[in-house]
py3Dmol code that shows the C-alpha trace and the ligand (Angstrom):
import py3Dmol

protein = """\
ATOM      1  CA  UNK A   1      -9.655  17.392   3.535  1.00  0.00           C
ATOM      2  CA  UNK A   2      -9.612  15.926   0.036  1.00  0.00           C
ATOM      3  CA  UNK A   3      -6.374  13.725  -0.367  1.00  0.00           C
ATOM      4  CA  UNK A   4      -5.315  16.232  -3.243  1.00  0.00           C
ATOM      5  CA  UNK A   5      -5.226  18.831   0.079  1.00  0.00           C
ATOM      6  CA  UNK A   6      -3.199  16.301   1.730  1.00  0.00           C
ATOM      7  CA  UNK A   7      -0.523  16.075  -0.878  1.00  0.00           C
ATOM      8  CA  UNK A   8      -0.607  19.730  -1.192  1.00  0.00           C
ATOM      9  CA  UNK A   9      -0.071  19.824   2.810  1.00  0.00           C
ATOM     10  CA  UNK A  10       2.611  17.468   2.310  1.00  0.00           C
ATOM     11  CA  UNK A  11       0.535  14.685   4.999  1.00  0.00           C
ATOM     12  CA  UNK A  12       0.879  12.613   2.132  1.00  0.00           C
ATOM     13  CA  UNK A  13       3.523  11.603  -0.117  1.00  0.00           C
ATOM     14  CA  UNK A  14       3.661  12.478  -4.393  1.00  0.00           C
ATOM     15  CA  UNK A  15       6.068  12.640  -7.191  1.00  0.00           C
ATOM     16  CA  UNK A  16       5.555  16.660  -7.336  1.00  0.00           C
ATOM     17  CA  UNK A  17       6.695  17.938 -10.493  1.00  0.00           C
ATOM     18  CA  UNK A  18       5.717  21.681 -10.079  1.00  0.00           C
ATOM     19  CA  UNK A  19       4.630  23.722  -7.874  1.00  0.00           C
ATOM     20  CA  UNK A  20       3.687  27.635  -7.305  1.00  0.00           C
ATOM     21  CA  UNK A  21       0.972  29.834  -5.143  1.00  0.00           C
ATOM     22  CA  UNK A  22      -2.055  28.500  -6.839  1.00  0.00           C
ATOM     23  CA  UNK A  23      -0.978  25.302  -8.940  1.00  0.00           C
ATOM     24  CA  UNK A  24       0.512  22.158  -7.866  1.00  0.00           C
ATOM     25  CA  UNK A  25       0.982  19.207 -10.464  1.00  0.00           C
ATOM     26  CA  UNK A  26       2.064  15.727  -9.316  1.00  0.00           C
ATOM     27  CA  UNK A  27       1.940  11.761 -11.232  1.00  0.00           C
ATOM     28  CA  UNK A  28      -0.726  10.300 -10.812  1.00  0.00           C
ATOM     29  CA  UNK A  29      -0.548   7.342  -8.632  1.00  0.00           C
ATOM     30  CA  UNK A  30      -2.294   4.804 -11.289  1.00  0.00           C
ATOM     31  CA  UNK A  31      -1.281   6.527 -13.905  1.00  0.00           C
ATOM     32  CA  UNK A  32      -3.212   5.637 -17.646  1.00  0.00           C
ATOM     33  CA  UNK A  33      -0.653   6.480 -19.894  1.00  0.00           C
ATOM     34  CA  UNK A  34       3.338   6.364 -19.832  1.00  0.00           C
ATOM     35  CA  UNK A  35       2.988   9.764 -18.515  1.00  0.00           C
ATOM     36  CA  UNK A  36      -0.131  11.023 -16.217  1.00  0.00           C
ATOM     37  CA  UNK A  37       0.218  13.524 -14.460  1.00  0.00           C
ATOM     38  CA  UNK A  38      -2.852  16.084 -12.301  1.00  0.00           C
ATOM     39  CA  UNK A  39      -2.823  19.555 -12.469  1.00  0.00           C
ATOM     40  CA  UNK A  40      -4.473  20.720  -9.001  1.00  0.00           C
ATOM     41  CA  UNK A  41      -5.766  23.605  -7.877  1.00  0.00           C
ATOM     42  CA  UNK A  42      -4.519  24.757  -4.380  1.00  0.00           C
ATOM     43  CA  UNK A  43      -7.322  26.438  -3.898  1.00  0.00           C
ATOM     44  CA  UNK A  44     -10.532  23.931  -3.732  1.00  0.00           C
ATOM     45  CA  UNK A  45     -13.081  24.246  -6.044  1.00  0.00           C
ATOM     46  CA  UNK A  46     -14.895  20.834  -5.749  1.00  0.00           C
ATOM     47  CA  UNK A  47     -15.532  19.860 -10.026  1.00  0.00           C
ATOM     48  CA  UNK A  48     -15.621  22.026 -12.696  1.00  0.00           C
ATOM     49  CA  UNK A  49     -19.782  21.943 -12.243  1.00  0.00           C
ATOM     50  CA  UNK A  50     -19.082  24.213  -9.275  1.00  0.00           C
ATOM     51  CA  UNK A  51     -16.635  26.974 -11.063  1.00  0.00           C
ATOM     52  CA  UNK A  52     -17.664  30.226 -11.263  1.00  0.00           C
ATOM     53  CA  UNK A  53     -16.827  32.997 -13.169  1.00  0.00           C
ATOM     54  CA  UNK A  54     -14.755  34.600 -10.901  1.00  0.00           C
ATOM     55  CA  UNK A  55     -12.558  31.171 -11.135  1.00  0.00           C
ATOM     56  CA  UNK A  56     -11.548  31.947 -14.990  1.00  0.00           C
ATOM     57  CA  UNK A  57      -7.722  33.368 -13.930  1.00  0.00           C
ATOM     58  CA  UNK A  58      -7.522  29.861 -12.373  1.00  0.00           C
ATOM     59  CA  UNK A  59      -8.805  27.660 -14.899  1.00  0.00           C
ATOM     60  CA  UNK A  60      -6.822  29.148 -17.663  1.00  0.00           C
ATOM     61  CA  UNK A  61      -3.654  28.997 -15.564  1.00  0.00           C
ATOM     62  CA  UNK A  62      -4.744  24.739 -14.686  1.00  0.00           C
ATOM     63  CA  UNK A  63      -4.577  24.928 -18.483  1.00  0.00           C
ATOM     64  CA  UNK A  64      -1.017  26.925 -19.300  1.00  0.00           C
ATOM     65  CA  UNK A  65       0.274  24.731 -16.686  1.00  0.00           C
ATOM     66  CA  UNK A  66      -0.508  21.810 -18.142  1.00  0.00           C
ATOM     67  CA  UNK A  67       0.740  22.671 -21.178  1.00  0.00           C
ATOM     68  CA  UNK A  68       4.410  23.508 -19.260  1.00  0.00           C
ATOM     69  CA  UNK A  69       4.246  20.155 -17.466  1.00  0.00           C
ATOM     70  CA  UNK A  70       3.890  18.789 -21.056  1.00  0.00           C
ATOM     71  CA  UNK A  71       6.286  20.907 -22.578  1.00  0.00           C
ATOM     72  CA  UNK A  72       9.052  19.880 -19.904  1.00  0.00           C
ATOM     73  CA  UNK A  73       8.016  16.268 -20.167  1.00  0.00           C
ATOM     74  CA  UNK A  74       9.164  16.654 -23.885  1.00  0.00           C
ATOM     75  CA  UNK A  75       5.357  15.433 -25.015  1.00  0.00           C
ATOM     76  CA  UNK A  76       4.448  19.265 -27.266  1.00  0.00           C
ATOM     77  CA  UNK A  77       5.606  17.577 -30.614  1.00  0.00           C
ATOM     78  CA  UNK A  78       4.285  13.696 -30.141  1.00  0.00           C
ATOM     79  CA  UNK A  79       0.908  15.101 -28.846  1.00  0.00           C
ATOM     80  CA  UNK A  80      -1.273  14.559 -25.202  1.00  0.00           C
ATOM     81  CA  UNK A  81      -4.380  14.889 -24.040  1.00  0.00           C
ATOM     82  CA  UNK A  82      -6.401  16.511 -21.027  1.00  0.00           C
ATOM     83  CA  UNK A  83      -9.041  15.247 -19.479  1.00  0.00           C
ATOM     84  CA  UNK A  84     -11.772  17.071 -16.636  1.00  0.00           C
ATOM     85  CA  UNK A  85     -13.661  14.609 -15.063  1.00  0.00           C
ATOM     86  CA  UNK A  86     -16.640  16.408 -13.623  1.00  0.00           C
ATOM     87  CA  UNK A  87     -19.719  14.266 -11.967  1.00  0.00           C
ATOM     88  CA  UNK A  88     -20.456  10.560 -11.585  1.00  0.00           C
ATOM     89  CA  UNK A  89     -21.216   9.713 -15.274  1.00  0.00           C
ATOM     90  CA  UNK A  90     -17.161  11.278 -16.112  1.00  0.00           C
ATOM     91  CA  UNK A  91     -15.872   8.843 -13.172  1.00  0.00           C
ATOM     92  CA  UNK A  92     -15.049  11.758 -10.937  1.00  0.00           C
ATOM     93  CA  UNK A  93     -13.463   9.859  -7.773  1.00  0.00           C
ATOM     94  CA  UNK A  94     -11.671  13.048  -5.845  1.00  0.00           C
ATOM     95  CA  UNK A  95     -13.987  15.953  -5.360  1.00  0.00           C
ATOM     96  CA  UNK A  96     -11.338  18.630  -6.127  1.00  0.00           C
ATOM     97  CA  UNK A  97     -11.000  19.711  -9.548  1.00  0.00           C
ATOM     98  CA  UNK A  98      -8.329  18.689 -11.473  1.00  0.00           C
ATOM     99  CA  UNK A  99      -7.003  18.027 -15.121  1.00  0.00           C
ATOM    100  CA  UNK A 100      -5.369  15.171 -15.911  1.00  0.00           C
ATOM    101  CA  UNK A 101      -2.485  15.347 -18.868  1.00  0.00           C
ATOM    102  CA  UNK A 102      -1.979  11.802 -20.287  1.00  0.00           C
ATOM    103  CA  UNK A 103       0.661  11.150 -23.334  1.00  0.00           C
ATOM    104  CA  UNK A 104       3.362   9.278 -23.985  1.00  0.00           C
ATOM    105  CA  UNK A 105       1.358   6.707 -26.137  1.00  0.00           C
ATOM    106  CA  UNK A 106      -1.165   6.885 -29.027  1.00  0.00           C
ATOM    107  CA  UNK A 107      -4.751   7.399 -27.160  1.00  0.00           C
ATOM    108  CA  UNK A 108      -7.842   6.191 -28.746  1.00  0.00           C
ATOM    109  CA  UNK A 109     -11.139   8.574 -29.534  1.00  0.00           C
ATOM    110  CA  UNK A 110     -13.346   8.577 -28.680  1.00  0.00           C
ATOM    111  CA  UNK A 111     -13.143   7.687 -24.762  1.00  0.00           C
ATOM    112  CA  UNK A 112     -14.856   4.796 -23.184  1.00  0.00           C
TER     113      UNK A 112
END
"""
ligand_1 = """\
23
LIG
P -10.813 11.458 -11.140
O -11.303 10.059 -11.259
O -10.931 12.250 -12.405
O -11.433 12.168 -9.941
O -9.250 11.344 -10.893
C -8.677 11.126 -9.654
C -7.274 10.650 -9.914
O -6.542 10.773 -8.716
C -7.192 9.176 -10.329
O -6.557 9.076 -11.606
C -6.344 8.547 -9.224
O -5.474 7.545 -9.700
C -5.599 9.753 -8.686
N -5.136 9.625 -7.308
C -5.850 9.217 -6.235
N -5.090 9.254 -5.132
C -3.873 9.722 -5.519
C -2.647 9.988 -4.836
N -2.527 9.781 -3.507
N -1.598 10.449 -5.547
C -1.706 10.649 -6.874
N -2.832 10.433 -7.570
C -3.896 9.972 -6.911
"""
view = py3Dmol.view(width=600, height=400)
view.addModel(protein, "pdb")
view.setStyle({"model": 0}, {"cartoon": {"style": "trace"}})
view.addModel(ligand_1, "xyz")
view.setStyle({"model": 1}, {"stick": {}})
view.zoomTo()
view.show()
């Protein structure tokens, strides 16, 4: 199990801040911004390397949702980013896809 399943399980603890069928979005627990926050996939689908096309429904939604969590976190006018880290090079660390939405602060471009 990857410890996003865990969280999703509830084995493991996280500052959930939504939740339906296929999404769940929590704060990240070393969090790179003010606000940073993962939008997970309940269903695993190990980096975006391994999507398939029959994963588009899901990826959009990982998308809308962020935008929501963004939206309710009062960030839509001041600006955020998201962030897919897929592979070694990108710094994946937990293989089960997930964006990351970071704002709150002014972020630099390009990324290190
Ligand atoms: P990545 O490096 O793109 O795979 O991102 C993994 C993210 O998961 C990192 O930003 C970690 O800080 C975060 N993370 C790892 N364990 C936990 C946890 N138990 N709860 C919340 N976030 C976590």
């Amino acid at each position: 199990m990857t410890i996003f399943e865990k969280i999703i399980a509830r084995e493991i603890p996280a500052k959930i801040i939504f939740e339906d069928d296929d999404v769940i979005a929590f704060h990240d627990v070393d969090p790179k911004a003010p606000a940073h926050v993962l939008v997970v996939p309940k269903r695993v689908i190990p980096r975006l390397a391994e999507a398939e096309d029959s994963d588009q429904l899901l990826l959009g939604k990982l998308i809308l949702v962020a935008a929501k969590v963004a939206r309710d976190l009062g960030m839509s006018e001041s600006g955020y980013r998201l962030v897919i880290n897929s592979g070694p090079d990108a710094g994946e660390s937990v293989p089960h896809l997930h964006v990351h939405l970071l704002g709150k602060r002014s972020l630099g471009w390009p990324p290190g």
